[in-house]
N, C-alpha and C positions, 0 to 999 in steps of 0.2 A: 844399774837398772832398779836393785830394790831399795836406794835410796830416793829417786824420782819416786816409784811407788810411796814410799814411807810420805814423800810430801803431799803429791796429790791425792792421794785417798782423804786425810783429816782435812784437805784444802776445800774440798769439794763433801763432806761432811759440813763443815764449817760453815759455807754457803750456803747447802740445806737447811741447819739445822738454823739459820739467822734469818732467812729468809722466809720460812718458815714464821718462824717465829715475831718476825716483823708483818707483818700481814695481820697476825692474830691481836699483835699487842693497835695495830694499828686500828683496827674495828672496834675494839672494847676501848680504847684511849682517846678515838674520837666519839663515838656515840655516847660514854659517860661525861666526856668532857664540856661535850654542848649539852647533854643535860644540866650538867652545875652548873652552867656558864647563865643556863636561864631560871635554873632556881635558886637564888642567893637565899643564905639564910645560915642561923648558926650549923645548922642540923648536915647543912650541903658542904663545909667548912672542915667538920666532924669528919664527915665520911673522905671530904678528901687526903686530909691528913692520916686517915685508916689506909688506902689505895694507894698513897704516898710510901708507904712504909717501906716496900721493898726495897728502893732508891737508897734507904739509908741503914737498911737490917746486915749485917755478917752475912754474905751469902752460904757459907757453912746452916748459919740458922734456917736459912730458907730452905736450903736444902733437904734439912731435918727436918722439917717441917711438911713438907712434898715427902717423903718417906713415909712420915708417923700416916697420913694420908690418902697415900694411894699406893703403900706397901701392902701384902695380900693381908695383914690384919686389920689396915687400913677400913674405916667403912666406905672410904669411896672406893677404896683398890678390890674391898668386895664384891662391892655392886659391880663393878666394871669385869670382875672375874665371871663371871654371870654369861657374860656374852663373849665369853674370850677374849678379851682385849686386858692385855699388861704394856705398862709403861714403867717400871723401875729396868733397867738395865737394858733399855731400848733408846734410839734415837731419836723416836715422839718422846719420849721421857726428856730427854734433853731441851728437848722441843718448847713443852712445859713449861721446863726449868728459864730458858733462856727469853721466853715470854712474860712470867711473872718479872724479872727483874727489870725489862725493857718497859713495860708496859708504863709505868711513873711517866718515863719521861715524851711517851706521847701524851699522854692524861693533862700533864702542866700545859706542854705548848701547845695543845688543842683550845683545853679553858681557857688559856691566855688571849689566843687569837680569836678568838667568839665573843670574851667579854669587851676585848678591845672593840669591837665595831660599833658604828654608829647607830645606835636604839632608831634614832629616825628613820632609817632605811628598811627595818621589818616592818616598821610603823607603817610607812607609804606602799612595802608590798600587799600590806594586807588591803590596802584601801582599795590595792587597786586587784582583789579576790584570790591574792596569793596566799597559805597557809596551809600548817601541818607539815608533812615532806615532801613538801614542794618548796615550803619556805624553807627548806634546812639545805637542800638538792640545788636548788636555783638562785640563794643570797646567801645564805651564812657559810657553805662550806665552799664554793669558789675565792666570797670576799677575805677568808679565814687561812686558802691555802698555803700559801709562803709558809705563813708561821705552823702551821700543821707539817708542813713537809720538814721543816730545821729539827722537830721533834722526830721527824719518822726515820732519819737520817742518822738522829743522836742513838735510839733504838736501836738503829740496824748494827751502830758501830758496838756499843754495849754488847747487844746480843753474840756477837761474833766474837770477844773477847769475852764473854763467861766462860768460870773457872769453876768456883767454886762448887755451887746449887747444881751445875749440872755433873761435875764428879760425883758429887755425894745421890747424886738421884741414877744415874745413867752409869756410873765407872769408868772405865776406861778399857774398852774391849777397843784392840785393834781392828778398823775394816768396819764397825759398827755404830760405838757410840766415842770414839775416841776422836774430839775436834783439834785442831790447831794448838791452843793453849793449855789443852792436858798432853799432846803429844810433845810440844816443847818440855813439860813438868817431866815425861816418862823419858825422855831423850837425854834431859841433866841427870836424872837419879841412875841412868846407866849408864852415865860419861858419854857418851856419844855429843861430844861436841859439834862433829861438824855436821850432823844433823840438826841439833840445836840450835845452830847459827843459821842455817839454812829457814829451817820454821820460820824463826825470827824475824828475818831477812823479807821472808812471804808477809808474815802478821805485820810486817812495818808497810811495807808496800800499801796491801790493804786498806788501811788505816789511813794511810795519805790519800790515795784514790777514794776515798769515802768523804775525807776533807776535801777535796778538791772538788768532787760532784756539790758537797753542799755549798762550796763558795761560789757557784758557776750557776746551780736552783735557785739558791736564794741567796742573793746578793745583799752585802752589808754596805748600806751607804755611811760615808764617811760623816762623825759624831754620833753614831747608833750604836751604841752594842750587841743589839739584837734584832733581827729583822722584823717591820710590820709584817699586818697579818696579810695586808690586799696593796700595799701601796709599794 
């Protein structure tokens, strides 16, 4: 019995804290990304390669970083002490963590699928009194979906499989902030193998079930590498 326990708690942790966490990256990665996608410019370039960063930072770094930040010396961990609200060794804290890392890769496949459409088709909505968000609501984020969804999918799997950024922000409290892939890490450091094989066993599943919904959404036709954005 308290091995079932041991797996569906971080199981069901895990989901929260990706879920979560995919939702947030998924709002901030498309609303920024159809912004770049309609301001080109060195400066919009700039900034994406800033927003990029997580994607490619040690997530130990990032972690550090969310610490020096919204620890209570932190000025944001200040201000937010203000009103009661802590996020270091909580599950929103993981929350956080597993959003900042995820967030890159809606960001890409958002811009990507925005830039890709046909300029003529905003052209001819406006003519015919379509603009602002309505044009974003009614033409660019339907014709943009696919490839929006390949990114929110890549996000959700990311998010479920962070290790590092949310250790270092969140710990590893059983029952609380302790997901999937710190409880496999807590399980090896105490030999418990056949727990560890079990986790395992869960995060593989997962992970194919995550593959499997994105082959079945958005479908890779044969010489594509990557899915369009609408077609």
């Amino acid at each position: 019995m308290s091995s079932q326990v041991s797996v569906w708690v971080p199981l069901w942790l895990s989901l929260k804290v990706a879920g979560w966490a995919t939702l947030w990256a998924s709002v901030l990665g498309v609303g920024i990304g159809y912004g770049l996608s309609r301001w080109r410019s060195s400066l919009s370039d700039g900034l994406d390669a800033l927003l990029t960063l997580p994607l490619v930072l040690p997530p130990t770094v990032i972690g550090y970083y969310l610490l020096v930040l919204l620890g209570r010396r932190g000025w944001l961990g200040q201000w937010l002490a203000k009103w009661d609200i802590e996020l270091v060794f909580t599950w929103q804290g993981a929350v956080v963590a597993a959003t900042l890392v995820s967030f890159p890769l809606v960001l890409k496949a958002a811009r990507a699928a925005f830039e890709s459409l046909d300029p003529s088709l905003h052209h001819s909505a406006r003519v015919l009194g379509v603009s602002g968000m309505a044009l974003f609501l009614r033409v660019s984020l339907p014709l943009a979906l696919r490839g929006i969804l390949a990114g929110v999918l890549l996000a959700f799997a990311r998010a479920l499989g962070e290790f590092g950024a949310t250790l270092m922000i969140a710990g590893s409290i059983p029952g609380r902030t302790q997901t999937l892939s710190i409880a496999i890490y807590e399980a090896v450091q105490m030999g418990d193998d056949g727990l560890a094989q079990t986790l395992v066993l869960v995060t593989a599943v997962l992970c194919i079930a995550v593959l499997w919904m994105a082959r079945a959404l958005v479908p890779v036709k044969t010489g594509s590498a990557f899915p369009g954005p609408g077609r």
